[in-house]
Wavefront OBJ file of the C-alpha trace (Angstrom):
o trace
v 0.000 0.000 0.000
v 2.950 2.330 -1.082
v 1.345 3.477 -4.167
v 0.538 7.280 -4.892
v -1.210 8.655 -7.930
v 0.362 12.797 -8.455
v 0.142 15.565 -10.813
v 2.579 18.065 -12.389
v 1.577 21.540 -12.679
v 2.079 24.297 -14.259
v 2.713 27.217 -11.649
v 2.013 29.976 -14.413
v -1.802 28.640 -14.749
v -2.101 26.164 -11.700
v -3.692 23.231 -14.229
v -1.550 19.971 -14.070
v -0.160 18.951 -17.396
v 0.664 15.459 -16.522
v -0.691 13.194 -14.724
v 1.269 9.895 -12.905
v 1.596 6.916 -10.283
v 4.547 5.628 -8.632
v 6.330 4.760 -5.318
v 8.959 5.979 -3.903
v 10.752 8.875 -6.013
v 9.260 8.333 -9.304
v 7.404 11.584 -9.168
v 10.271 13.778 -8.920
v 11.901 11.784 -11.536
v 10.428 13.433 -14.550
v 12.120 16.582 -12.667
v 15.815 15.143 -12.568
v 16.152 13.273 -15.556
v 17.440 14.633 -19.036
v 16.539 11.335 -21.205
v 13.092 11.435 -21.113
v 10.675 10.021 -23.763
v 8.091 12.444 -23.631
v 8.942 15.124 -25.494
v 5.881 17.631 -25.126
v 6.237 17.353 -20.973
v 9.708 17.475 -21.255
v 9.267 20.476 -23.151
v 6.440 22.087 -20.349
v 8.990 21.474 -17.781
v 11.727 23.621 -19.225
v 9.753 26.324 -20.739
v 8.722 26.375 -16.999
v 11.931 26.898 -16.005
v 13.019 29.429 -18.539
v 10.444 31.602 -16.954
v 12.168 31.594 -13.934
v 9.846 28.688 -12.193
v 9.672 25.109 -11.349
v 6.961 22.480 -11.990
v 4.758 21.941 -8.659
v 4.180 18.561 -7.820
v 1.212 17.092 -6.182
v -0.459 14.097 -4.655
v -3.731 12.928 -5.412
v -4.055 9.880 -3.698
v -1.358 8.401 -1.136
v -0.906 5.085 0.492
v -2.667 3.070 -2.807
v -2.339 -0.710 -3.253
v -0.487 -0.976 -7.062
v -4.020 -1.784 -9.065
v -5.648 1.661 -6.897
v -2.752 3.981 -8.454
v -3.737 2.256 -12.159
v -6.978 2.773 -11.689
v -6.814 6.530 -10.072
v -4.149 7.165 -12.945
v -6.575 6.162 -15.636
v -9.345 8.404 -13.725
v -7.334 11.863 -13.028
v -6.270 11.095 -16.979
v -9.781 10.787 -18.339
v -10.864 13.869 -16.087
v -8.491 16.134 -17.101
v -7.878 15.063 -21.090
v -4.517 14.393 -22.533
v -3.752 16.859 -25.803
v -5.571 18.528 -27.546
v -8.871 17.870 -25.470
v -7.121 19.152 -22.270
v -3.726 20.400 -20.812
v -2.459 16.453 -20.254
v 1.052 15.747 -21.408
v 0.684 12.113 -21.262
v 0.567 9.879 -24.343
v -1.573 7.373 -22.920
v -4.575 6.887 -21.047
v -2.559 5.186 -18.332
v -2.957 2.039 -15.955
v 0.556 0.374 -18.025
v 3.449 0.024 -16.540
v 3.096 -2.739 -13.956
v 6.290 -3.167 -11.076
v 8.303 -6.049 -12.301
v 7.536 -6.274 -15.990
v 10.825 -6.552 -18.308
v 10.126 -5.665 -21.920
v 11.381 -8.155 -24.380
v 15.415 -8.683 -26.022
v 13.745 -7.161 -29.246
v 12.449 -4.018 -27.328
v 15.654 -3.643 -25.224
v 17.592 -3.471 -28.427
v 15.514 -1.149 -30.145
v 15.444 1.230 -27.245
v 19.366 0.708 -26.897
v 19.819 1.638 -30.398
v 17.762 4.569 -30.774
v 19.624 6.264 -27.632
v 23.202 4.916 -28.683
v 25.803 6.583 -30.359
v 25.388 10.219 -32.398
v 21.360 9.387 -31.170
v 22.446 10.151 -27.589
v 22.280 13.927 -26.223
v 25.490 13.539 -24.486
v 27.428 11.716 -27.369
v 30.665 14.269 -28.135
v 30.100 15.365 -24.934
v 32.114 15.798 -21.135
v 31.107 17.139 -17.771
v 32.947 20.176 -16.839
v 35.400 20.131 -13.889
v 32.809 21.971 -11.528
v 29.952 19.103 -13.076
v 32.529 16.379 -12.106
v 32.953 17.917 -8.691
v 29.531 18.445 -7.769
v 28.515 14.528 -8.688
v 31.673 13.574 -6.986
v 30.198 15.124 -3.423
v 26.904 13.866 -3.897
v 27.827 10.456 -4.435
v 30.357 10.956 -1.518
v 30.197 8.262 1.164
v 27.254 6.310 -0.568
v 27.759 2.328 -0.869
v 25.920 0.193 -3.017
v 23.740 -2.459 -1.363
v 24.888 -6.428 -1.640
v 21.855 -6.779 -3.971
v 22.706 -4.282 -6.236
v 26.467 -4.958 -5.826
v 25.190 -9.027 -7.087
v 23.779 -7.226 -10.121
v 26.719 -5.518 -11.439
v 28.494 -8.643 -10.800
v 25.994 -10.702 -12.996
v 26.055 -8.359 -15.361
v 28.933 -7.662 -16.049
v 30.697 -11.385 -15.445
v 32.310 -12.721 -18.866
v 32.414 -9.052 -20.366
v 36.008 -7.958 -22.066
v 36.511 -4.324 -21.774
v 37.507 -3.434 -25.420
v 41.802 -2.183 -25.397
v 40.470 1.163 -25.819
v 38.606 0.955 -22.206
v 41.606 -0.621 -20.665
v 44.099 2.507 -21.952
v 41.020 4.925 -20.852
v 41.617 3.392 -17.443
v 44.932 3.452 -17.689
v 45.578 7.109 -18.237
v 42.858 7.947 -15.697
v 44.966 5.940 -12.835
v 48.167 6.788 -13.898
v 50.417 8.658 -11.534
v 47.599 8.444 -8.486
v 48.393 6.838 -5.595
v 45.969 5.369 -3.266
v 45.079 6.707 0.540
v 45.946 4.506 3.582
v 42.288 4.297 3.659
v 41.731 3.181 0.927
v 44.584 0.513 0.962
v 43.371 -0.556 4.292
v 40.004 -1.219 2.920
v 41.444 -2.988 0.230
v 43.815 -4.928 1.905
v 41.040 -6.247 4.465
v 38.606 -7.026 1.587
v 40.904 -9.830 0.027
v 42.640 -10.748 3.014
v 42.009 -14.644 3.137
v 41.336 -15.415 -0.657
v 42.844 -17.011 -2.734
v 43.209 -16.819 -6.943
v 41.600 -19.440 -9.139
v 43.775 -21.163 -11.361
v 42.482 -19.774 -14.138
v 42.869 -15.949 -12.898
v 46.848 -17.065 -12.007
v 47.217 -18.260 -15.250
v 45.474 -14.668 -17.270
v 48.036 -13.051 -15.068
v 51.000 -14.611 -15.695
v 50.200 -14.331 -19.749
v 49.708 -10.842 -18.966
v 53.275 -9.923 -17.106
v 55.560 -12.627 -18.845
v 57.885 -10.278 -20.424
v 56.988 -7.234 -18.771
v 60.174 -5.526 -17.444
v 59.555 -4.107 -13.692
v 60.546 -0.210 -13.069
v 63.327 0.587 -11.064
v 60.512 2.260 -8.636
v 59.022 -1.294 -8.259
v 61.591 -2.857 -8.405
v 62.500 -0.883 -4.699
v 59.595 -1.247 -3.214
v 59.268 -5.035 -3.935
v 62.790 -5.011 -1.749
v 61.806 -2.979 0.928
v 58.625 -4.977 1.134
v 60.479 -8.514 1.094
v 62.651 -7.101 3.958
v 59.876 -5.769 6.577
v 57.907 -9.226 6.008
v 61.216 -11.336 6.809
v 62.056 -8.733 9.583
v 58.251 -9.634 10.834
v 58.716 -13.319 10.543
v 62.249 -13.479 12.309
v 60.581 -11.117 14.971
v 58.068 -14.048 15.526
v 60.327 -16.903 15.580
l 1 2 3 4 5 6 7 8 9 10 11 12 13 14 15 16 17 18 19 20 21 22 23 24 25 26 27 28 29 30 31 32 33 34 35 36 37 38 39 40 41 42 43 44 45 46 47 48 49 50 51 52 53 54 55 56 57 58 59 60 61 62 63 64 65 66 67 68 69 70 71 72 73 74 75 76 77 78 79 80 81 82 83 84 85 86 87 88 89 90 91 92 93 94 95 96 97 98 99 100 101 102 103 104 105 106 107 108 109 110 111 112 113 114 115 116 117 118 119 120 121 122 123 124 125 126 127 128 129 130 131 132 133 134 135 136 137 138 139 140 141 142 143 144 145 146 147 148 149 150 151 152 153 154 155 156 157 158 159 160 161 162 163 164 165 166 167 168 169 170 171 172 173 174 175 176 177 178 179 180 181 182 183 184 185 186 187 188 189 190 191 192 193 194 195 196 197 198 199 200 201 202 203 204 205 206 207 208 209 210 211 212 213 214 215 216 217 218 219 220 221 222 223 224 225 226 227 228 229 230 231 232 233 234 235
């Protein structure tokens, strides 16, 4: 019973021109996002905003079981009238959408490949340095659940990063040394385990021939010494 049916209005005329359910923060998602389908409500909400305002947003109906909200959606829809009988942005009557529906391979695709490459707003693009900054202290602190953590894993297990990735990566690590924190962290997250054979044997293709620095070649040394220093200590 987490459901809520809302509005989004227009401040400059107080009529809503679209009309939603959700849970959670779905309703001020139409606010934050930038790759939004709906082109005529996308472009309410920033003529909104070029005047200086924001879109208000408001409940209808709170504390809904999910089939309430579709119902109440299709309701406030009909009562109001989607374009051109009324000021609705939406381009359907509503009551779709239902909480763990995945659309099919065919539709991912074709969704992927109308948003990918020169199709995507922010292809050619970069964030600026203050852009970088500002997502950088947002995200500050935050850790992803196990759950999600799982996905990523399953997602992305079996999946080469192409050689341009890799030198991406490379350039972007390069020269930056990690905190004791961080180091720490690391350190006590693979404490204990151990390599399969088949990860010892990618990484011994990967350094046969490879010619240590003089820099690594020190610290290797210095590190060899303190651990027999340690084990003599304990003997």
């Amino acid at each position: 019973m987490n459901w809520y049916v809302y509005a989004l209005v227009d401040p400059r005329t107080t009529k809503p021109f679209y009309v939603g359910k959700g849970r959670r923060r779905r309703a001020s998602w139409h606010l934050r996002t930038r790759t939004d389908v709906n082109r005529p409500k996308s472009s309410m909400i920033a003529a909104i905003r070029r005047a200086g305002l924001e879109p208000e947003l408001r409940y209808l109906h709170q504390g809904l079981s999910e089939q309430e909200a579709f119902a109440n959606e299709i309701r406030w829809i009909a009562h109001y009238g989607r374009r051109p009988d009324g000021p609705l942005t939406n381009l359907s009557d509503g009551g779709e959408g239902q909480s763990g529906f995945k659309p099919a391979p065919e539709t991912c695709a074709k969704i992927a490949n109308s948003m990918g490459g020169t199709k995507n707003h922010f292809y050619g693009k970069h964030h600026s340095k203050a852009a970088l900054a500002k997502i950088g202290s947002v995200n500050k602190g935050k850790r992803l659940s196990k759950a999600w953590r799982k996905k990523l894993s399953v997602a992305l297990k079996g999946k080469q990063k192409s050689s341009e990735h890799c030198r991406r990566i490379s350039r972007a690590l390069k020269g930056k040394k990690r905190t004791k924190a961080h180091a720490q962290h690391l350190a006590e997250a693979n404490r204990g385990k151990t390599l399969s054979a088949a990860t010892r044997n990618k990484l011994s293709m990967a350094l046969t021939g490879r010619q240590k620095s003089k820099t690594t070649r020190r610290r290797m040394s210095v590190g060899m010494s303190q651990s027999w220093a340690k084990r003599k200590g304990k003997t």
